[in-house]
C-alpha positions in Angstrom: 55.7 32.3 -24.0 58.7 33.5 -22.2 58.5 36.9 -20.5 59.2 40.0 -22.9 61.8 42.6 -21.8 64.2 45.1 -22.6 67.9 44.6 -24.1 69.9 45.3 -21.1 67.1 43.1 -19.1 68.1 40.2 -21.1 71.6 40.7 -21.2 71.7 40.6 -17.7 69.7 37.3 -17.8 72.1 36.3 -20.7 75.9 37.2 -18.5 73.9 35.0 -15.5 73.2 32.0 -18.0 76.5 32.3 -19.5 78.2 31.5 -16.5 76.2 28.4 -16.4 77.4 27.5 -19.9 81.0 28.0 -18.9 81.2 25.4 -16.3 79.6 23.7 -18.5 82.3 23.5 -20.9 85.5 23.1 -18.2 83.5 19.9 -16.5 83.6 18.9 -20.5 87.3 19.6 -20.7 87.8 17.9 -17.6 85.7 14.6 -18.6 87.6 15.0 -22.0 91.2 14.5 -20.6 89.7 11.8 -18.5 88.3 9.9 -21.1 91.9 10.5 -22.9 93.5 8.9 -19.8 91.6 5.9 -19.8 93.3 2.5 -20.0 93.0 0.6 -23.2 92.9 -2.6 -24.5 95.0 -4.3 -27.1 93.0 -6.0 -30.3 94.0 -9.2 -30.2 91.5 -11.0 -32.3 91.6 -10.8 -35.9 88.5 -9.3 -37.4 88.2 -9.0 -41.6 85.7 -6.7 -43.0 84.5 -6.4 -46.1 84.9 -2.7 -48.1 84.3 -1.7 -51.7 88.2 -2.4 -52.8 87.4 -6.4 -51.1 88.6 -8.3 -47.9 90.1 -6.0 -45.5 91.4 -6.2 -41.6 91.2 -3.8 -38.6 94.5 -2.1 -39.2 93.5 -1.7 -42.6 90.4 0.6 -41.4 93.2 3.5 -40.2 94.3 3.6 -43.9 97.8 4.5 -42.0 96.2 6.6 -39.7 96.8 6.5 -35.3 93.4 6.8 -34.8 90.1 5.3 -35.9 86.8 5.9 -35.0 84.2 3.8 -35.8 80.1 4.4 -35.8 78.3 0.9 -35.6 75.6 1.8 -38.0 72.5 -0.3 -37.3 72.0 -2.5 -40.2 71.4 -5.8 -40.1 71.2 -8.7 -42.7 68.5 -8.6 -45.0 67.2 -5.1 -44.1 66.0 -2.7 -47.0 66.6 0.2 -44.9 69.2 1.6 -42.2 68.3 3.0 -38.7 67.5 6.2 -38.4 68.8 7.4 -35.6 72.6 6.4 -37.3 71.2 7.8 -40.6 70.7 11.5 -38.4 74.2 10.7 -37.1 76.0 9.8 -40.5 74.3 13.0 -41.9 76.2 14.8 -39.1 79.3 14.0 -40.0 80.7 16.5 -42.7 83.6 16.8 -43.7 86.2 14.3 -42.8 89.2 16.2 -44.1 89.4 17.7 -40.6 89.2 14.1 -39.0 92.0 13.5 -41.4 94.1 16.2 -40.3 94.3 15.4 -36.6 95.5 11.5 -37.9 92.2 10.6 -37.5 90.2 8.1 -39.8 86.3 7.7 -39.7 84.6 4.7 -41.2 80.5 3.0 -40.7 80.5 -0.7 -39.9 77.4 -2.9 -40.2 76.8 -6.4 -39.8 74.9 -6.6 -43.1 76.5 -8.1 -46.2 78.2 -5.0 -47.9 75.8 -5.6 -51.2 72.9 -5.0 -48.4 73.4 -1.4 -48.0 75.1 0.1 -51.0 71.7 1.4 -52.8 70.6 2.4 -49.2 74.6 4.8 -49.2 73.8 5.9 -52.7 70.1 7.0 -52.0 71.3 8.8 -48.8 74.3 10.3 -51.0 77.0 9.1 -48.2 81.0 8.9 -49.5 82.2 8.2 -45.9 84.2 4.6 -45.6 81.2 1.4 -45.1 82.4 -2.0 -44.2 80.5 -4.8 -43.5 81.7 -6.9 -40.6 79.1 -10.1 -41.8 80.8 -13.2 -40.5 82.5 -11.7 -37.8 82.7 -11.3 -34.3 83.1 -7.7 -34.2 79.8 -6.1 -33.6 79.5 -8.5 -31.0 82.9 -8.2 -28.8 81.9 -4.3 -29.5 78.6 -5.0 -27.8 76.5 -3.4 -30.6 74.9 -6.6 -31.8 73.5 -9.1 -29.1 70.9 -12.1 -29.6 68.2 -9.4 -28.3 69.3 -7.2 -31.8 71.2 -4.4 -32.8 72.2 -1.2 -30.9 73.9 1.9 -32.2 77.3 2.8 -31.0 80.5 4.8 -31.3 84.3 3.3 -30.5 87.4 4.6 -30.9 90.6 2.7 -31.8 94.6 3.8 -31.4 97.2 2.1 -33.5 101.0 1.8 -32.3 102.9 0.2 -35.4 101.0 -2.7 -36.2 99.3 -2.9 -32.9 95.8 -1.8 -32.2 94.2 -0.6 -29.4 90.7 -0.7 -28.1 90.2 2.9 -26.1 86.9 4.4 -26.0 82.8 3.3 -26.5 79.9 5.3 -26.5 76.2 4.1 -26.7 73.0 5.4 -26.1 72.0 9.0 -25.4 75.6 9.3 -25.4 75.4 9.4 -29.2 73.5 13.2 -29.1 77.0 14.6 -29.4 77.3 13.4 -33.1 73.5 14.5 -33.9 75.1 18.4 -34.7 71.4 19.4 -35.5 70.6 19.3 -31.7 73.3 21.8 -30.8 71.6 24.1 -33.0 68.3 23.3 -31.3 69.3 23.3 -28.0 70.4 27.0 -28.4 66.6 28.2 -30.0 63.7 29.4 -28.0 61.6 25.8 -28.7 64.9 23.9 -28.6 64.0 20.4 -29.3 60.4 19.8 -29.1 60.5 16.5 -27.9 58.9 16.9 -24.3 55.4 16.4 -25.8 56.1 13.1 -28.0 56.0 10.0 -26.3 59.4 9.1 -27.1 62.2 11.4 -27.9 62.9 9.9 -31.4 59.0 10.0 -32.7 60.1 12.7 -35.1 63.2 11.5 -36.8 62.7 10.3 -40.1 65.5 10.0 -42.8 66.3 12.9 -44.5 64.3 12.0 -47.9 61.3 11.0 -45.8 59.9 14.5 -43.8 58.1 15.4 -46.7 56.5 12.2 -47.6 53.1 11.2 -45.7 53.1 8.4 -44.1 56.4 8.1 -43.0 57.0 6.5 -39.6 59.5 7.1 -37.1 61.7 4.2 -35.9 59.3 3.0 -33.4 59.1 1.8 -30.0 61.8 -0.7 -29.6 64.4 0.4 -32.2 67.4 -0.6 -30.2 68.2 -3.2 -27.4 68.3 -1.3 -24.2 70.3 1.7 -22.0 73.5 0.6 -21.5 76.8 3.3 -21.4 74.3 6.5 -21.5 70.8 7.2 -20.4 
C-alpha cells in the first residue's frame, strides 16, 4: 500500500507527476504529426470483400469517405469464435458518428467466410461494418494473416478520387490505444493488474464470458509474433 498523506502532500506529488504526463502528451503530438507525414502507398491491387449488401471493393469500404480505417479482426475460416483481444478492441469502439464527422469510415475485416461470424456479431451485439476478405490477398499483403496464422492489426487507408492509398499499420502492443478500458485503468491506484499473471492477456475474456466458470483466456500463442510494437 502506497504511503498515506495529507491533501496538499499529494498535491504536491500530483503538480510533480503532472509534469511528467505533459511531455507525455507533446512527444504524442509530435509522433502524431509524424505518423501524419509519413509516405504512403498507392493500392494497386484489386481486393473484393464480401459485406451484408454482397460483393464489394476497397473503395467501396470509405462509403464516400477520405479516410478508412480498418481493424483486422482475427477470425479465421471455420472458427466458432472470434479473438478476444479484437473482441476487447471492437467493444472499444463506440460511437462511430464522430469517426464519421472527421470523413472518416471504420469497418472489421476477417478472412473468414462472412456466414462464419455473423451469429458470433449478433451475440456480441456489434452494428460496426464486417467484411470478409475470404479469397483474397488482403490480410496477407496487410501482413495480418501469414502461413504461421493470424495476427491482429490496425491500417489506415486515404482515398484521392478513385485512388486509394495505403498510409498507416499498427500491430501488436501497439493496439492498447484502441483497448479505452486501459486508459481508465492506467489512471487507478491497481491500474492493470497484469504484473502478477504470466501473460498480460490471462484475464481477458469476452464480454459475455467473466461471469461464467470455466472460461479461458486466449492462451499462450494467440497470435503469430511481435512485429510493429512490443
Amino acid at each position: 500500500m502506497n504511503r498515506v498523506v495529507s491533501r496538499a502532500e499529494w498535491l504536491e506529488a500530483r503538480k510533480a507527476l503532472l509534469e511528467k504526463e505533459k511531455e507525455v502528451t507533446k512527444a504524442r503530438d509530435r509522433i502524431a504529426a509524424e505518423r501524419r507525414a509519413l509516405p504512403m502507398v498507392k493500392v494497386e491491387k484489386e481486393y473484393l470483400f464480401e459485406g451484408p449488401q454482397g460483393t464489394l471493393t476497397l473503395l467501396d469500404m470509405f462509403e464516400g469517405r477520405r479516410q478508412l480505417v480498418v481493424r483486422h479482426y482475427m477470425y479465421s475460416p471455420g472458427a466458432e469464435e472470434g479473438c478476444i483481444g479484437c473482441s476487447m478492441q471492437a467493444d472499444s469502439v463506440g460511437e462511430l458518428a464522430h469517426m464519421r464527422a472527421r470523413d472518416t469510415t471504420f469497418a472489421m475485416v476477417s478472412r473468414a467466410p462472412l456466414a462464419d461470424f455473423q451469429a458470433f456479431k449478433a451475440r456480441m451485439g456489434w452494428t460496426m461494418p464486417w467484411y470478409s476478405s475470404y479469397g483474397s490477398d488482403f490480410n496477407y499483403d496487410y501482413e495480418v494473416s501469414t502461413e504461421q496464422g493470424e495476427s491482429p492489426g490496425v491500417s489506415a487507408f486515404y482515398r484521392e478520387g478513385d485512388d486509394a492509398y495505403f498510409t498507416y499499420s499498427i500491430f501488436d502492443r501497439g493496439g492498447d490505444i484502441f483497448k479505452n478500458f486501459y486508459n481508465y485503468l492506467d489512471i487507478t491506484h491497481l491500474g492493470r493488474q497484469e504484473d502478477q499473471l504470466e501473460h498480460p492477456w490471462d484475464w481477458w475474456r469476452f464480454k459475455d464470458r467473466y461471469d461464467v466458470e470455466g472460461a479461458t483466456g486466449p492462451g499462450d500463442n494467440w497470435w503469430n509474433g511481435t512485429r510493429y510494437q512490443s
